[in-house]
C-alpha positions as CSV (number, residue, x, y, z in Angstrom):
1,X,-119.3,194.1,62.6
2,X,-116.3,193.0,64.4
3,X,-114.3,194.2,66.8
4,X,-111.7,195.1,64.6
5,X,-113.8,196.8,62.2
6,X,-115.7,199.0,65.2
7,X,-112.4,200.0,66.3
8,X,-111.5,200.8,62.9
9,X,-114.4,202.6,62.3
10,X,-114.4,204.8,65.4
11,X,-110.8,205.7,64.4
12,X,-111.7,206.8,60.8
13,X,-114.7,209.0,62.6
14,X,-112.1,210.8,64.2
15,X,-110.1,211.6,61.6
16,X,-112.4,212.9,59.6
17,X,-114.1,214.6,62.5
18,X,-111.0,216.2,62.7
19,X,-110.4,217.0,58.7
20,X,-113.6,218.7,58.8
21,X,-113.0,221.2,61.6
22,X,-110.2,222.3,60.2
23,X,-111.4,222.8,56.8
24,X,-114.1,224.4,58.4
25,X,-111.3,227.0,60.3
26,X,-110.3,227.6,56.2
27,X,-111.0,231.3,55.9
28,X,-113.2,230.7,52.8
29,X,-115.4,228.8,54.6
30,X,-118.0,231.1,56.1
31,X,-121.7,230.1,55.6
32,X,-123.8,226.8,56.6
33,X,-124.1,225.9,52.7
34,X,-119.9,225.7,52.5
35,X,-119.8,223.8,55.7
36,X,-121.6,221.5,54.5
37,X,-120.9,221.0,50.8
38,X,-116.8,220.7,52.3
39,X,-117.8,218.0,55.4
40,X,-120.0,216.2,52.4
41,X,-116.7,216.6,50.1
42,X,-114.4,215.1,53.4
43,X,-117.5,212.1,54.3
44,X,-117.6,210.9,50.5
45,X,-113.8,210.5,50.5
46,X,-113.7,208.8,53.5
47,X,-116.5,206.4,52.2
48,X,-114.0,205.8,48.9
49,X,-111.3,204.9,51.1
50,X,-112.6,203.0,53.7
51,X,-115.9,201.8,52.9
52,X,-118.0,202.6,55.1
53,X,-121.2,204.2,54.3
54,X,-121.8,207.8,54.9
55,X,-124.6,207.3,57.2
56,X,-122.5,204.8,59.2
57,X,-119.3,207.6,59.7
58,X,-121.6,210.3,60.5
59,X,-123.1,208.1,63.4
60,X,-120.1,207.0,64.6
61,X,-118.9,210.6,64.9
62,X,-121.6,211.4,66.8
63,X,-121.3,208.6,69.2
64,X,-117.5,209.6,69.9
65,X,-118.8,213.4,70.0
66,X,-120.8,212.7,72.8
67,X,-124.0,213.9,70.7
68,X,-125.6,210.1,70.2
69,X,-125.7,207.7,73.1
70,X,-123.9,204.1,72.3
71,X,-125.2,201.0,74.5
């Protein structure tokens, strides 16, 4: 990956970091099972749009969460 691309990719974690806590503040959203069908409605958008894979976004947003350590 380039360095272009990394940035790029850490950018788009944000983002959708951030779309997903916010449709997670929605007041329909209550229980574990609509968390998580709406952040896998947000990531699969995101992987249209962008193309990165899924599994490659939710890493990333854990490496800018703090939650996975990057070398």
């Amino acid at each position: 990956m380039t360095p272009v691309q990394a940035i790029a990719l850490r950018a788009i974690a944000k983002r959708a970091m951030a779309d997903i806590t916010s449709a997670w503040a929605s007041p329909g959203i209550r229980n574990k099972s609509q968390r998580d069908a709406e952040a896998r409605k947000i990531l699969l958008s995101y992987e249209k749009r962008y193309g990165f894979s899924v599994p490659r976004i939710i890493v990333e947003i854990g490496i800018v969460n703090g939650r996975i350590k990057h070398d």
